[in-house]
N, C-alpha and C positions, 0 to 999 in steps of 0.2 A: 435557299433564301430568296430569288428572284422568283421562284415559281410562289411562294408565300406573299410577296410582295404583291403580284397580277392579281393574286386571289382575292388579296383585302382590296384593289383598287376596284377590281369587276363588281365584289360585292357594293362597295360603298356607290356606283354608279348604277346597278339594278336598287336600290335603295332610294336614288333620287326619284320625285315623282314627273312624272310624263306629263307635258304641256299638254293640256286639251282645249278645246275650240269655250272653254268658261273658267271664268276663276271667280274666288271667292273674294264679295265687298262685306266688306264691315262698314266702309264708311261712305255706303249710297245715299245720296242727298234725299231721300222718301223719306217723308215722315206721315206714319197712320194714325189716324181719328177716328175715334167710334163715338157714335149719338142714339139716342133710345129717338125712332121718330113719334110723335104722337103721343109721345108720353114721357114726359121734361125729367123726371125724376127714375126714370127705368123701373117701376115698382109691378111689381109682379102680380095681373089680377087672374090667372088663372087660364090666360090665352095667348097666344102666340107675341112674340114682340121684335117690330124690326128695326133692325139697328142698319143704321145708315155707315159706311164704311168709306174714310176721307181719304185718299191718295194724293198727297199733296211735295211736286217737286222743288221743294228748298235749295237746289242747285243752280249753276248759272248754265249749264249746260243741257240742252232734250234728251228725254229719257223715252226709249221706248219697254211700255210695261205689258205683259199677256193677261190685259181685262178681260178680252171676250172666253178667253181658258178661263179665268179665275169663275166668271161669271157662272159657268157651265157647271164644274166644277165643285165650285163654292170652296172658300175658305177654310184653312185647319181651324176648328172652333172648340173651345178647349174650353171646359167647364169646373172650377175649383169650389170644392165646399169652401167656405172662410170659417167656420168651425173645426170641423175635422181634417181637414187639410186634401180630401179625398180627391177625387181626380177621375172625369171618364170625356169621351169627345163626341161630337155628333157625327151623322154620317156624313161621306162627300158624293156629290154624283160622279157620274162620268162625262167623260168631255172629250171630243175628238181630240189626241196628241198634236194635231197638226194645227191646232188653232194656240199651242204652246208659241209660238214662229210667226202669231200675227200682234202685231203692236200695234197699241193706242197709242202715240204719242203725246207725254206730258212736257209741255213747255215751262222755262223758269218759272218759277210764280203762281205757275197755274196747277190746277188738281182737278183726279177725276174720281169717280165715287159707283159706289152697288151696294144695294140693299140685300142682306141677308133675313132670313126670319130663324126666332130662337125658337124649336118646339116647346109646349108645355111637357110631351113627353121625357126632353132632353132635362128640362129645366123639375120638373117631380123626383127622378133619380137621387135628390139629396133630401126632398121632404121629410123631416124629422117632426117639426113642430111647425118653425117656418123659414121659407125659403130664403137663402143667403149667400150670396155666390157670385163669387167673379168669373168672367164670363173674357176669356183671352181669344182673340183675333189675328190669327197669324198666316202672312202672304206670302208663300216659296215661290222661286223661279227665276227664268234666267230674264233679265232686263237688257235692253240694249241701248247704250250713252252714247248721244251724235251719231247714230248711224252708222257707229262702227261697226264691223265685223264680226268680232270678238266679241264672246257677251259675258254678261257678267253674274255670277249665282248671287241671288237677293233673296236675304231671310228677314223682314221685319215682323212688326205686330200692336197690339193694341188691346188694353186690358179696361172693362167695363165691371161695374157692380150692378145687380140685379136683386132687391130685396121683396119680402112680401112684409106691408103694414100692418099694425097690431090692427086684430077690429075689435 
């Protein structure tokens, strides 16, 4: 019965999860914004379209965010028919991992921003008749709040529509 008993405590403690140097925010004070630049209505003519991508820290505390990764890198970009419901992503570059570990720092109140471009190739993938499609922005990685040591896993994002006009 005591060797039954060690067995159920050892399991239930390799069961717990192992602190590591990040934990998961759900409630990181980021909030993202996406803008069609140069073209008010995001409406789709057949060529490239860049969306301005807003990092804005709504907390009272400094965030440090990995822009110049993100930037390299570029964003999960996640493309939805609004019809069919279908679903495919653009590609990401590569980015030196060590530039994951360099921070912008976003002050309360304040926000910083990168331009992505949406391909026409990415964006004809769902061409049926005419183009219609939300267009999701999503920014992983680890953030770090006051300078602390610890960092923190942040998943936000940001959903856009992208249409082409009847002609």
């Amino acid at each position: 019965m005591r060797y039954c008993l060690t067995l159920l405590i050892y399991a239930m403690l390799m069961a717990l999860p192992l602190k590591a140097n990040t934990m998961t925010s759900t409630h990181a004070p980021l909030s993202i914004s996406l803008q069609c630049l140069g073209n008010a209505g995001c409406v789709y003519e057949r060529k490239p379209i860049d969306l301005l991508v807003t990092i804005r820290n709504d907390g009272s505390r400094d965030i440090g965010f990995p822009l110049d990764y993100l930037r390299k890198s570029g964003p999960i970009v996640k493309f939805i028919d609004t019809d069919t419901g279908a679903v495919t992503y653009a590609r990401r570059g590569l980015a030196n991992p060590a530039l994951k570990t360099q921070f912008t720092t976003i002050a309360p109140g304040a926000s910083i921003s990168m331009e992505i471009d949406v391909h026409p190739t990415d964006i004809e993938t769902f061409r049926i008749k005419k183009v219609d499609i939300s267009v999701e922005v999503i920014l992983k990685g680890d953030i770090r709040i006051d300078g602390e040591a610890q960092l923190q896993d942040y998943q936000g994002g940001a959903k856009i529509r992208i249409f082409e006009k009847e002609e």
